[in-house]
RORODREN-404962 format. One line per 4 residues: number of its first residue (from 1); their letters; for each residue z, y, x of C-alpha. Coordinates in steps of 0.1 Angstrom, whole numbers, plus 5000, padded with zeros to 4 digits. Last residue first. Layout:
<atoms>
NUM> a> Z,Y,X ~ ...
</atoms>
This chain:
<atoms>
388> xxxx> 3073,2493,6143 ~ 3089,2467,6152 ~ 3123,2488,6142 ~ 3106,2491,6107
384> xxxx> 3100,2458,6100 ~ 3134,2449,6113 ~ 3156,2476,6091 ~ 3134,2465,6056
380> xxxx> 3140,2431,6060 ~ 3179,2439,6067 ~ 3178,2458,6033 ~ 3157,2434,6018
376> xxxx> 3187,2408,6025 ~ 3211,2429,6013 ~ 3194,2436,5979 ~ 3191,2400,5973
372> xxxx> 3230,2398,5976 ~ 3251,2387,6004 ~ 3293,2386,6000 ~ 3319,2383,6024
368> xxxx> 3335,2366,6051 ~ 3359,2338,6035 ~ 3367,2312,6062 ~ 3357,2275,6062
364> xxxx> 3338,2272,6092 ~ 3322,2308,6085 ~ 3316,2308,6051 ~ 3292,2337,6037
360> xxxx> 3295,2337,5994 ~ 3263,2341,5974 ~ 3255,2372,5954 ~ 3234,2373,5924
356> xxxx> 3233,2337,5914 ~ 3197,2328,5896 ~ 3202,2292,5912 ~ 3168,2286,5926
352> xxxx> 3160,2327,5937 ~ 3192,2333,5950 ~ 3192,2301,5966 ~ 3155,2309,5986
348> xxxx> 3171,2345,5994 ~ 3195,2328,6011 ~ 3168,2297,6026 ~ 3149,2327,6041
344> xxxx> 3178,2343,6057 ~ 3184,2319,6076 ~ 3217,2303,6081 ~ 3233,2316,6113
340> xxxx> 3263,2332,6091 ~ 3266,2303,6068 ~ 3261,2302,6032 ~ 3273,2288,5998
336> xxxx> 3264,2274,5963 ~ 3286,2283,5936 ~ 3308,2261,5908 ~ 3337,2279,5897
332> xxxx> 3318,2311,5877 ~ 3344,2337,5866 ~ 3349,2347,5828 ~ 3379,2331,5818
328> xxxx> 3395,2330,5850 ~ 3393,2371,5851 ~ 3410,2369,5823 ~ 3407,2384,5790
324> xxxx> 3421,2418,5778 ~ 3386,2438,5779 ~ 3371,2423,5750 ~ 3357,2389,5734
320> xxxx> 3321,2396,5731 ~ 3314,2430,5748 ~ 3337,2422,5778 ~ 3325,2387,5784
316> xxxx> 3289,2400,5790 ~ 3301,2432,5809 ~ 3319,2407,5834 ~ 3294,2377,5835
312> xxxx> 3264,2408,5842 ~ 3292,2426,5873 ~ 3293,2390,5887 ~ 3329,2376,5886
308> xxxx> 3325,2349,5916 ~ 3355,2320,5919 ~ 3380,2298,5935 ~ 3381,2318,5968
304> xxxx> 3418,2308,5989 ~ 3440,2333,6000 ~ 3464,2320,5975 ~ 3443,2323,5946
300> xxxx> 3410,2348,5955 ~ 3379,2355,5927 ~ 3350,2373,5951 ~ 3336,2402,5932
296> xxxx> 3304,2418,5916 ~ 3267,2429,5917 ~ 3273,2462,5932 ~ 3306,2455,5940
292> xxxx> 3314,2493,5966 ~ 3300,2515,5943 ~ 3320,2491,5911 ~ 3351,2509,5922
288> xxxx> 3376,2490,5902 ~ 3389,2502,5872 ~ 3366,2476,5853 ~ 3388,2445,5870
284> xxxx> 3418,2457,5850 ~ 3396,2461,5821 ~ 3389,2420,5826 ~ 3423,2413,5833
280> xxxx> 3436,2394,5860 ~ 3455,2367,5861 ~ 3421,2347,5883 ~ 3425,2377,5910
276> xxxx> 3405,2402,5922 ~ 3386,2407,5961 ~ 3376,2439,5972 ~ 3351,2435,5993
272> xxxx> 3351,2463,6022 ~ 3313,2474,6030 ~ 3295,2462,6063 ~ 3269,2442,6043
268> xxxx> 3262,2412,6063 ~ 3224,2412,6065 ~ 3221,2398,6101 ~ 3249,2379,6098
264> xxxx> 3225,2359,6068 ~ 3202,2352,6100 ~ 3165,2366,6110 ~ 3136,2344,6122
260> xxxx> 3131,2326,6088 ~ 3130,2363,6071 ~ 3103,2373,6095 ~ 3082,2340,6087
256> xxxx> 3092,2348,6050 ~ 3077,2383,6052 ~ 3041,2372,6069 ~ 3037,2344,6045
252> xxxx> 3040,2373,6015 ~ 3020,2397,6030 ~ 2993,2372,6036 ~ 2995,2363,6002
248> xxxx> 2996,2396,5987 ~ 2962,2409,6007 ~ 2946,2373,5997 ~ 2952,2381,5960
244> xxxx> 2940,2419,5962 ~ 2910,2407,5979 ~ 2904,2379,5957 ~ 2910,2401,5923
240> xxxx> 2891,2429,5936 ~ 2860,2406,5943 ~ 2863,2387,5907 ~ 2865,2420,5893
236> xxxx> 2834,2436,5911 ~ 2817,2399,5902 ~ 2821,2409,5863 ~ 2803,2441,5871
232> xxxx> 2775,2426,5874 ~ 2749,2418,5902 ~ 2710,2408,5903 ~ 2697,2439,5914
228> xxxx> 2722,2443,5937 ~ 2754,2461,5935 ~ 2775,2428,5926 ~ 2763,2408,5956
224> xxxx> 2779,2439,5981 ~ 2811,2434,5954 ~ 2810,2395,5967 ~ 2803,2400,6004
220> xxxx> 2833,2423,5999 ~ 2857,2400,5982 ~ 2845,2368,6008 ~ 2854,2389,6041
216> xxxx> 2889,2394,6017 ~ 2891,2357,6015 ~ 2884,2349,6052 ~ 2908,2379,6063
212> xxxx> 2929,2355,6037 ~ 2927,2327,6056 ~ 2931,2337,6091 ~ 2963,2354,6080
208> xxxx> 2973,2325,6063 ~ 2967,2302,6095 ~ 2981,2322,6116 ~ 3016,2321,6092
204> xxxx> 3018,2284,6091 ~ 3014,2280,6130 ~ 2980,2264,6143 ~ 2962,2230,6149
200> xxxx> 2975,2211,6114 ~ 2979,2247,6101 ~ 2939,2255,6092 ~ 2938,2222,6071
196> xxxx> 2961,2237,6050 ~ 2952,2272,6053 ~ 2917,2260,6041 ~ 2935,2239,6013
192> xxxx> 2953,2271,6003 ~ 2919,2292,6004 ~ 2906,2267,5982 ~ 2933,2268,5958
188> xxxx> 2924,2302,5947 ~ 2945,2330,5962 ~ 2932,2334,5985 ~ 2897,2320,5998
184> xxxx> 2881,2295,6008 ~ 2861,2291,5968 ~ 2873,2257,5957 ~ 2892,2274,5928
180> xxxx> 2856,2284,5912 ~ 2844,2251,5919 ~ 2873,2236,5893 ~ 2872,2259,5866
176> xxxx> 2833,2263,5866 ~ 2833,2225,5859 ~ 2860,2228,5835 ~ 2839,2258,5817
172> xxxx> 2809,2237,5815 ~ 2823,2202,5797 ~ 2844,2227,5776 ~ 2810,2245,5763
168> xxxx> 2796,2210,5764 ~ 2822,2200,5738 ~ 2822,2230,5716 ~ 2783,2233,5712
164> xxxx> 2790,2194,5700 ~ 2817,2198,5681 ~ 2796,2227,5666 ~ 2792,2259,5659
160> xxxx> 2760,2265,5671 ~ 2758,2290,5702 ~ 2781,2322,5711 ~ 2817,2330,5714
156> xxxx> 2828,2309,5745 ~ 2794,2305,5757 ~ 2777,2279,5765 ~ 2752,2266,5733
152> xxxx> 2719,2282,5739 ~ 2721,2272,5780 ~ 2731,2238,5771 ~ 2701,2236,5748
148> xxxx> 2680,2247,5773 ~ 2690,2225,5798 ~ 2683,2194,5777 ~ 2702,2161,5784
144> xxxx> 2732,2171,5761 ~ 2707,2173,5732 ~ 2693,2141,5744 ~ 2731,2121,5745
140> xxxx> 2742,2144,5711 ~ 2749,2109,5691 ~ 2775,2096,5715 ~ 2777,2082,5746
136> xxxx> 2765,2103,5769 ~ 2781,2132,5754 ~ 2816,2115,5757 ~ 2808,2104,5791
132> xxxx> 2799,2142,5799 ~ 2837,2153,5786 ~ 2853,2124,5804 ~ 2833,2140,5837
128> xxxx> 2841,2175,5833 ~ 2878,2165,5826 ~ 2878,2145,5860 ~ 2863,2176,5877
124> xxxx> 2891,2197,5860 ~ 2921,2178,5870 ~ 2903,2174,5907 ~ 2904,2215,5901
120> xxxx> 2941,2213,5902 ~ 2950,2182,5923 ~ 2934,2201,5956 ~ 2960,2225,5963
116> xxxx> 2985,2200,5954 ~ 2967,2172,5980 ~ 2967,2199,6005 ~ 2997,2216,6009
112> xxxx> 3013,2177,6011 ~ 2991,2176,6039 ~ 3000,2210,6060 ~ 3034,2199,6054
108> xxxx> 3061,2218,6047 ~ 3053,2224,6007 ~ 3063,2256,5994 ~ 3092,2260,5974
104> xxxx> 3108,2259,5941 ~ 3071,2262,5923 ~ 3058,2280,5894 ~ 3026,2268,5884
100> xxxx> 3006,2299,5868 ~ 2979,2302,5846 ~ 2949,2322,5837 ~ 2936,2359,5833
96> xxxx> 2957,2363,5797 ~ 2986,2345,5813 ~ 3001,2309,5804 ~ 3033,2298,5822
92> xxxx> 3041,2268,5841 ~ 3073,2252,5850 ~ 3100,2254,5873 ~ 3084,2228,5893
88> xxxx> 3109,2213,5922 ~ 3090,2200,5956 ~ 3100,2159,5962 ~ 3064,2154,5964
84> xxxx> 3060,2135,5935 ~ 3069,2172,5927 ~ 3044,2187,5940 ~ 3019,2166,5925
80> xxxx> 3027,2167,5890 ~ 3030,2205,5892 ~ 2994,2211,5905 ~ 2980,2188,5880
76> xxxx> 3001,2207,5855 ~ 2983,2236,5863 ~ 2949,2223,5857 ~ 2960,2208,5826
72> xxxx> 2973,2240,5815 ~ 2944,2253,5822 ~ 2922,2226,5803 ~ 2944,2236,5774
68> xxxx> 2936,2272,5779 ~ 2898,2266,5772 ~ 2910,2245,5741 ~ 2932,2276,5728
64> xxxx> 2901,2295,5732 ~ 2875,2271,5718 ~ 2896,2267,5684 ~ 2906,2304,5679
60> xxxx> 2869,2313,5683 ~ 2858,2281,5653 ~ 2883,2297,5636 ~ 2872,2332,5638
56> xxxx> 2833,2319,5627 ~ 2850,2299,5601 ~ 2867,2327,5587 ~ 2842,2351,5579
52> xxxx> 2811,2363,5598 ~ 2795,2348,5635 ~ 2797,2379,5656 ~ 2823,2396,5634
48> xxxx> 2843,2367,5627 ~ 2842,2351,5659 ~ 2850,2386,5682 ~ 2881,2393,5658
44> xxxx> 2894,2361,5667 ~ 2887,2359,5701 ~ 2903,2391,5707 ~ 2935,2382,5686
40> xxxx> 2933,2346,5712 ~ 2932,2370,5741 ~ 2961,2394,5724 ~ 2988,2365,5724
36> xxxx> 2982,2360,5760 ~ 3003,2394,5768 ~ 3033,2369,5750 ~ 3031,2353,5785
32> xxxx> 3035,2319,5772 ~ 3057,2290,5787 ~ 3051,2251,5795 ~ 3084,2235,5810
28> xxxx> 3078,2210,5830 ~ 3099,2173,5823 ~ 3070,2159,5818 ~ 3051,2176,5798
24> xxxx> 3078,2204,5779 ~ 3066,2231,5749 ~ 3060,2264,5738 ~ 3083,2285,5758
20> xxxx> 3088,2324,5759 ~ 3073,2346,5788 ~ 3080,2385,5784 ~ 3093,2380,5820
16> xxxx> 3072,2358,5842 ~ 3089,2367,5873 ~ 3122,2387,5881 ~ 3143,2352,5881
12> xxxx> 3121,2339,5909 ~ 3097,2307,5914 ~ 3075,2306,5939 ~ 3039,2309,5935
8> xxxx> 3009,2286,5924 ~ 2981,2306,5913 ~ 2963,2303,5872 ~ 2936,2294,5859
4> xxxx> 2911,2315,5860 ~ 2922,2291,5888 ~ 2948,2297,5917 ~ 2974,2276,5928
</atoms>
């Protein structure tokens, strides 16, 4: 889901790198891109000079890391959801424009779509509204009430520094938080609850497309906005980040409904596997013509597969306890499995959830090969371009 907080996308081994983890809610696993470290450097440095000294830099560190809080929160409300859902959360990770919920899978139903689309700025609205309570409550109730006030004090570097200044600052970025992601339009969880609402009456992958042509009709109404007299450059970002998100979205939907359509035979590499065996030794194994194992080989007893040596589990075991160890030693034994008229969506799915790099094809019960990621972009690739 999307926020200046952060989209909702599925979870691969490729994304997020540079991320390390901070923390657990839940059972989800809160990581920082360490790119994030130079927002709260630039707050810093923007406190102390604008303000002077430490306190001023302080008081900046202070309302930055609580702004990213209220993301997180955002995020996790997205993650909650989902998985009460029965959808698996990898966990979330904190990026200089935001955060991001990484997710399994996508939700089947237009309604589960929904209600996780919608749990992230909800998260917000409710913040918004504890944060107003404890306004009305307390001592700053008339400062709270006037707007000019509230217009001297929001800002993330500017105003009194104050618990108070602080407080309706937060109050005012959650609210922005959560209308912001309402926008109908990709990637910001409105435009999922628009394609939501837009599948109940039409397929998953029309209703994407007619949301993000929404999105990107939104980008340019937003950079015509930006040229007039009372435009900034700030809305030529938001317009290129919207158009740019919808564009990948729709790409995205539009690849998996070609990938559901095609089967793992259909990305069968042709190539001779060379199968090794469990006695083997590891240096043994590196004589082997790796042009033909790009990722690795099938482990064979008995005409019988027992095992997967990837080429990283091979060179790993190599450097730490040398070329004379077995191939049994080093192999994986548990591994999930294909079929040939599986789709090719749920293989590239598994590779993605179980970080394997090759998955073995059975077809009722015998041994036909190996299917990596690369394969199935390969046979991706070969369809796009014969419908063309």
């Amino acid at each position: 889901m999307q926020c200046a907080g952060g989209p909702l996308r599925l979870r691969t081994d490729s994304q997020m790198r540079w991320s390390f983890k901070i923390g657990e809610i839940s059972g989800i696993a809160i990581k920082i891109h360490f790119t994030f470290v130079f927002v709260v450097i630039w707050a810093v440095a923007e406190g102390a000079s604008g303000w002077g000294g430490i306190r001023g830099a302080l008081f900046a560190a202070a309302t930055i890391l609580l702004l990213f809080a209220c993301v997180t929160l955002h995020e996790l409300g997205h993650g909650l959801v989902a998985r009460r859902l029965g959808i698996g959360v990898k966990g979330i990770t904190l990026l200089p424009i935001g955060g991001i919920a990484q997710l399994e899978s996508l939700p089947k139903k237009p309604a589960d779509e929904l209600l996780i689309a919608l749990a992230g700025p909800a998260v917000n609205f409710v913040l918004a509204i504890g944060l107003g309570l404890t306004l009305a409550l307390g001592e700053g109730a008339d400062l709270f009430l006037s707007l000019g006030y509230l217009s001297q004090s929001y800002g993330l570097l500017t105003g009194t520094r104050s618990v108070l200044s602080l407080i309706i600052y937060l109050l005012g970025a959650n609210l922005i938080l959560g209308l912001f992601n309402l926008i109908p339009a990709f990637p910001m969880d409105g435009g999922r609850a628009l394609r939501a609402l837009l599948a109940t009456w039409t397929s998953f992958p029309r209703a994407t497309r007619i949301a993000a042509r929404l999105g990107q009709v939104i980008a340019v109404g937003l950079i015509l906005l930006a040229l007039s007299p009372v435009g900034s450059v700030s809305l030529v970002l938001v317009a290129v980040f919207v158009f740019t998100g919808a564009s990948f979205e729709d790409q995205a939907v539009q690849a998996q409904a070609i990938l559901h359509g095609l089967r793992v035979r259909n990305a069968l590499p042709m190539r001779t596997v060379r199968a090794v065996a469990p006695d083997d030794s590891l240096s043994k194994v590196m004589e082997l013509n790796f042009h033909n194992h790009p990722y690795g080989f099938p482990v064979v007893r008995g005409g019988v597969l027992v095992g997967l040596l990837s080429r990283n589990d091979l060179l790993a075991t190599i450097r730490q306890a040398g070329g004379q160890v077995r191939v049994e030693q080093a192999m994986r034994r548990d591994y999930p499995i294909v079929a040939p008229d599986d789709h090719l969506l749920h293989a590239q799915q598994l590779i993605a959830r179980t970080g394997f790099s090759m998955l073995p094809v059975f077809d009722k019960g015998y041994f036909m090969g190996l299917i990596s990621l690369e394969d199935i972009n390969r046979a991706y690739a070969n369809f796009s371009w014969r419908r063309q």
